[in-house]
SEVO-686306 format. One record per residue (C-alpha): x, y, z; chain; residue in one letter. Coordinates in Angstrom, 1 decimal, always signed. Layout:
BEGIN
X Y Z A a;
...
This chain:
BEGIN
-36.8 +18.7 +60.2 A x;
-38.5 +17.5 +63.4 A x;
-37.0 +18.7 +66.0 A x;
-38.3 +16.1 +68.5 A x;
-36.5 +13.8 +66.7 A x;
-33.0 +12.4 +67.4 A x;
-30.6 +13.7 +64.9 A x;
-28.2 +11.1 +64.0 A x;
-25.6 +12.3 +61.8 A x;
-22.7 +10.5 +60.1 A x;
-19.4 +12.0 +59.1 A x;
-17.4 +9.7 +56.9 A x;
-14.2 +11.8 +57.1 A x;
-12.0 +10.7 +54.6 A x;
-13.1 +7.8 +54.1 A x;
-13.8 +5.2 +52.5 A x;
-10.6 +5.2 +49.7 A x;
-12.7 +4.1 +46.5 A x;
-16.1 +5.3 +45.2 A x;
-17.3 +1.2 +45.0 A x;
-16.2 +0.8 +48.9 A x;
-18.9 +3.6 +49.2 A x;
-21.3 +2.5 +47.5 A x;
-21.1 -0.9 +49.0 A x;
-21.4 +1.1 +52.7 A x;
-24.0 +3.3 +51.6 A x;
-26.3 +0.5 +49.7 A x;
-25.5 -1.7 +53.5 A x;
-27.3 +1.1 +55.1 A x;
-30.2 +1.8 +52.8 A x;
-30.7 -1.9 +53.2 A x;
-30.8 -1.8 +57.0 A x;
-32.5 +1.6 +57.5 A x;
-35.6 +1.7 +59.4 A x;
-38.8 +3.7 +59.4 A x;
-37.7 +5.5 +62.1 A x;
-40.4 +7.3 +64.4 A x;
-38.1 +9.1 +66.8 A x;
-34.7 +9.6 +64.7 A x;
-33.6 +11.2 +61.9 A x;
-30.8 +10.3 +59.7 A x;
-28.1 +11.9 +57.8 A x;
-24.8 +10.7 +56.3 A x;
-21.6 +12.8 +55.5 A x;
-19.7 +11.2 +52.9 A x;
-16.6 +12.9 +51.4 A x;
-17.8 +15.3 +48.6 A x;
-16.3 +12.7 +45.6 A x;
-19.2 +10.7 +46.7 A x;
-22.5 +12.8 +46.8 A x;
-23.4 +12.9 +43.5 A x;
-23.2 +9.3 +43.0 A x;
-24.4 +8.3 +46.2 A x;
-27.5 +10.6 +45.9 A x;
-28.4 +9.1 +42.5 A x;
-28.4 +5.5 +44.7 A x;
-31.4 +6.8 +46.6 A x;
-34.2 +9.1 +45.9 A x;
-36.0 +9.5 +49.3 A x;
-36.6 +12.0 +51.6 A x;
-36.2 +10.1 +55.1 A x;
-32.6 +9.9 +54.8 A x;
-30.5 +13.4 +54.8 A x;
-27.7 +13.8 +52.8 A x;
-25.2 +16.0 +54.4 A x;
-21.8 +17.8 +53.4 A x;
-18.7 +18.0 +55.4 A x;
-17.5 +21.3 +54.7 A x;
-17.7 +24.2 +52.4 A x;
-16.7 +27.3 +51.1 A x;
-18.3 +30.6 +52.4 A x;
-18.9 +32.3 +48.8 A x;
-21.1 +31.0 +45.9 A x;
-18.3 +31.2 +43.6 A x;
-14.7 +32.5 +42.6 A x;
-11.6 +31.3 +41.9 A x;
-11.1 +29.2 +44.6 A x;
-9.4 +26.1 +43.7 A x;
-10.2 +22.9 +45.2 A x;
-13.1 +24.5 +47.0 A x;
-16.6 +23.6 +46.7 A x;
-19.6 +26.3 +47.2 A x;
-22.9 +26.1 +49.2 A x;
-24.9 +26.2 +45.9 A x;
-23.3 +23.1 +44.2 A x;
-24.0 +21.4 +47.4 A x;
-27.5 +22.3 +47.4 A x;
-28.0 +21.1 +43.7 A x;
-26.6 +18.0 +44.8 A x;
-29.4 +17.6 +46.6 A x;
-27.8 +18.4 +50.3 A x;
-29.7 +19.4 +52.7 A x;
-27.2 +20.1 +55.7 A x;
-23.6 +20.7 +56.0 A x;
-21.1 +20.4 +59.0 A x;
-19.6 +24.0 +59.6 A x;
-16.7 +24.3 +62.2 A x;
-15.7 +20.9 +62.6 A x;
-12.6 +20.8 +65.0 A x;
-10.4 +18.9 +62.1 A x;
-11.3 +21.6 +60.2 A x;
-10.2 +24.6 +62.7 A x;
-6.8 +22.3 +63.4 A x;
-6.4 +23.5 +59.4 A x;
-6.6 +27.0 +60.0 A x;
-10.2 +28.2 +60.3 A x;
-10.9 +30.6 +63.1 A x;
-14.4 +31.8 +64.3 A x;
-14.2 +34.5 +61.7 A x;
-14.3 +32.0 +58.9 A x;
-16.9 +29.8 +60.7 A x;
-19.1 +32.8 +61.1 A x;
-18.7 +33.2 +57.7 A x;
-19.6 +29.6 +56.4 A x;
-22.7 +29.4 +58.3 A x;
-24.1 +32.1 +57.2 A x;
-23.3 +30.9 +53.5 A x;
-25.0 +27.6 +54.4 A x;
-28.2 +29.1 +55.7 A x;
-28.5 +31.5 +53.0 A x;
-28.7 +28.4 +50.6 A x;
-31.4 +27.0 +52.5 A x;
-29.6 +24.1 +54.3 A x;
-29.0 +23.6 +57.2 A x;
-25.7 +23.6 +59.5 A x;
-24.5 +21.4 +62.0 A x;
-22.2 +23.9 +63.8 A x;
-19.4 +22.5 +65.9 A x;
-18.0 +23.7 +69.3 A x;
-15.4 +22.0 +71.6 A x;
-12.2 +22.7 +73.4 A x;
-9.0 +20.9 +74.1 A x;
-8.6 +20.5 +77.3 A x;
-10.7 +21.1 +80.4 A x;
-9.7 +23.2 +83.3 A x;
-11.1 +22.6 +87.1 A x;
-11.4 +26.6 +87.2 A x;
-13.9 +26.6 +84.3 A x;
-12.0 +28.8 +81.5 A x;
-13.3 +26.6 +78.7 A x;
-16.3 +27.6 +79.1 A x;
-15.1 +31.1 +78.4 A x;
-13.5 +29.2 +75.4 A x;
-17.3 +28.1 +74.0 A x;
-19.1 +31.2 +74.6 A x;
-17.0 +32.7 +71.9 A x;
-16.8 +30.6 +69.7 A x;
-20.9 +30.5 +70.0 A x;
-20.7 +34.1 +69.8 A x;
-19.2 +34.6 +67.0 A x;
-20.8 +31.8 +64.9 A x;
-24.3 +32.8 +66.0 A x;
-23.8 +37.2 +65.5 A x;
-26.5 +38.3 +63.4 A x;
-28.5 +35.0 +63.3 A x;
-32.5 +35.6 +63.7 A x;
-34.4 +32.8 +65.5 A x;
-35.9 +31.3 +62.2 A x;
-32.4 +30.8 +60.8 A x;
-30.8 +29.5 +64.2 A x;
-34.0 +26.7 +63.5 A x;
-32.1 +25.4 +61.2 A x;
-29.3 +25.1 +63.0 A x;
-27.9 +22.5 +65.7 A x;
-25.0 +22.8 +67.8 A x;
-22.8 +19.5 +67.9 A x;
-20.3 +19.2 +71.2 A x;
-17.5 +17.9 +69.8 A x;
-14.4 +17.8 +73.1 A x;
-11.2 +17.9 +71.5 A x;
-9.7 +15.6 +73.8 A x;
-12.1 +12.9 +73.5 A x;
-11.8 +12.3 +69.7 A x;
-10.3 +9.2 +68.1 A x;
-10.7 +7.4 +71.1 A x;
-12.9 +4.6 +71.9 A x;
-15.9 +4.5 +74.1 A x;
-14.1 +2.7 +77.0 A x;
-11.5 +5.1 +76.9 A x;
-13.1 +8.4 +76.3 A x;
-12.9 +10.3 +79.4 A x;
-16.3 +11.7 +78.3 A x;
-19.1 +11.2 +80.7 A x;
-23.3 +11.5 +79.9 A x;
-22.9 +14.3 +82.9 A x;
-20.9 +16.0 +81.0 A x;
-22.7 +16.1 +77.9 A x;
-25.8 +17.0 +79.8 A x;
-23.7 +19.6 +81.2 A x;
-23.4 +21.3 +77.6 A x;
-26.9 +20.1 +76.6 A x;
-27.8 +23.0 +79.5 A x;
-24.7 +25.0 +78.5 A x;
-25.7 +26.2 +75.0 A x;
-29.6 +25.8 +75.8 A x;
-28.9 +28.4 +78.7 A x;
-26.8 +30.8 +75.6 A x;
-29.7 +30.7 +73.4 A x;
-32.1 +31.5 +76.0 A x;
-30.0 +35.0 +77.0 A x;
-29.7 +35.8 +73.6 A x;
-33.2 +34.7 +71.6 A x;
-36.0 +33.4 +74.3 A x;
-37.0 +30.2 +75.8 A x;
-38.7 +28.9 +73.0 A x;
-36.0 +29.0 +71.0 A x;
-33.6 +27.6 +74.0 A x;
-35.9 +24.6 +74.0 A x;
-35.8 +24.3 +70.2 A x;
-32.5 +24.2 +69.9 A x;
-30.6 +20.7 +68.7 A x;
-27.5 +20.5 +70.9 A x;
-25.6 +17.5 +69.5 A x;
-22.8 +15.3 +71.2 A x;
-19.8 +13.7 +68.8 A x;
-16.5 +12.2 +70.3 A x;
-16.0 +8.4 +70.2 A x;
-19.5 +7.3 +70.0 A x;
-20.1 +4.0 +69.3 A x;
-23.2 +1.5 +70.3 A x;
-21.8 +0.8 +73.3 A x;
-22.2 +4.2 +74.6 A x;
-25.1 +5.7 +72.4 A x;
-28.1 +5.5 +74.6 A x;
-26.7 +6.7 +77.7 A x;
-25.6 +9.7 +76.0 A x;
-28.8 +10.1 +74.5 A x;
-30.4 +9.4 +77.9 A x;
-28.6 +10.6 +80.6 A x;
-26.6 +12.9 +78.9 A x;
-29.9 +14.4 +77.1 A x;
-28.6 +15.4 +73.9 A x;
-30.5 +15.4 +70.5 A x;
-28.6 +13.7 +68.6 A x;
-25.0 +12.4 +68.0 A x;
-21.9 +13.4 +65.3 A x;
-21.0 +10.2 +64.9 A x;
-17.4 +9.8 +62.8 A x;
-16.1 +6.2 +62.4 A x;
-18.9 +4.0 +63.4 A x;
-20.6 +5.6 +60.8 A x;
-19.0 +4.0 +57.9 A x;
-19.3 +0.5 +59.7 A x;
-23.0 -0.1 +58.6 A x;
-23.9 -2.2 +61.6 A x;
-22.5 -0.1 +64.1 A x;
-24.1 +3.2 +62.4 A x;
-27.5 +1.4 +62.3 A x;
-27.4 +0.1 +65.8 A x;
-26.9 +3.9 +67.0 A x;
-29.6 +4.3 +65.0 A x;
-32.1 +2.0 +66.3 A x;
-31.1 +3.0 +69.6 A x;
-32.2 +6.3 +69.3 A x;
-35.1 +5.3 +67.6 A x;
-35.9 +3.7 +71.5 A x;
-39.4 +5.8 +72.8 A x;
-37.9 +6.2 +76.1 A x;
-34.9 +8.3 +74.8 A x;
């Protein structure tokens, strides 16, 4: 993947109820895509879906992604789905960490242990950080040094290439853009955050490589300024992204040259 490309990743959640609702979202957005020069696309759509959403489109511009997966490649697991039935699918990237996922129970250990599962598959991993509440004395910060220490412990710097870090703030989810609390500062603040982490740990080249994404409440009405000022790569976007017109206008916006 290009990394001097925006990433622009959708995550569908649990939605939409019915496999012909999806395919009438997905279809929507193949018809409005772009050829994009300075994004990159990838949509998230609950695992039901893949399969027949893949077979809707056989390109290579637009990444399918998964939401979640198991950390072994087989076993009796119910309900669980493994790295390499993702990758058969055709997925190229899968969302590890996500903080709806660590409200269920996963810890650090576990996250650890999913991207590493992910990247030896050959896909890539959207790994997600964020905390719950801020303090003025800086303790969350504490709070995302280990939980980047832990996910990244053993990585080498070709494997954290295919990796991209997505900001997620607890306490700006579900929330609209008006109402988020969430400024571009201080997503530009993490931006230098986990660039600064990398660089202690494997260089500045790979510090500069490094995808840090922003996702919380991001809608059109916010998108460039938190691709602008805020200087993230891309965005984890959640519900706009099944609303084809609001997904595509986030696209298109940072598709913008000057961003």
């Amino acid at each position: 993947m290009n990394a001097a490309k925006h990433l622009i990743v959708g995550n569908w959640k649990m939605h939409p109820s019915s496999l012909a609702e999806a395919k009438k979202i997905f279809r929507a957005l193949l018809r409005g895509m772009g050829t994009y020069r300075h994004a990159t696309l990838a949509v998230c759509p609950p695992a039901a879906y893949l399969a027949a959403l893949r077979a809707l489109y056989r390109g290579r511009r637009l990444i399918f992604g998964a939401q979640n997966c198991h950390f072994l490649r087989e076993g009796a697991y119910t309900g669980e789905i493994a790295p390499p039935m993702l990758a058969s699918l055709g997925v190229r990237m899968v969302i590890v960490g996500h903080s709806e996922r660590r409200a269920m129970g996963e810890d650090n250990a576990v996250v650890r242990k999913k991207l590493r599962a992910v990247l030896d598959e050959g896909m890539e991993a959207v790994l997600c950080i964020g905390e719950a509440h801020r303090d003025s004395a800086g303790a969350y910060l504490a709070f995302l040094t280990e939980q980047l220490q832990s996910a990244l412990t053993g990585l080498t710097a070709e494997e954290l290439s295919r990796v991209c870090v997505a900001y997620e703030p607890l306490w700006a989810i579900g929330k609209s853009a008006a109402e988020s609390a969430v400024r571009p500062a201080h997503v530009h603040e993490m931006v230098i955050f986990v660039r600064k982490f990398v660089h202690q740990r494997y260089g500045g080249e790979a510090a500069a490589r490094v995808r840090v994404l922003y996702g919380g409440s991001v809608e059109p009405a916010n998108a460039a300024a938190l691709l602008l000022e805020g200087r993230a790569s891309g965005l984890l976007v959640g519900h706009a992204s099944i609303v084809p017109k609001d997904f595509l206008a986030i696209a298109a916006l940072a598709d913008r040259p000057a961003l």
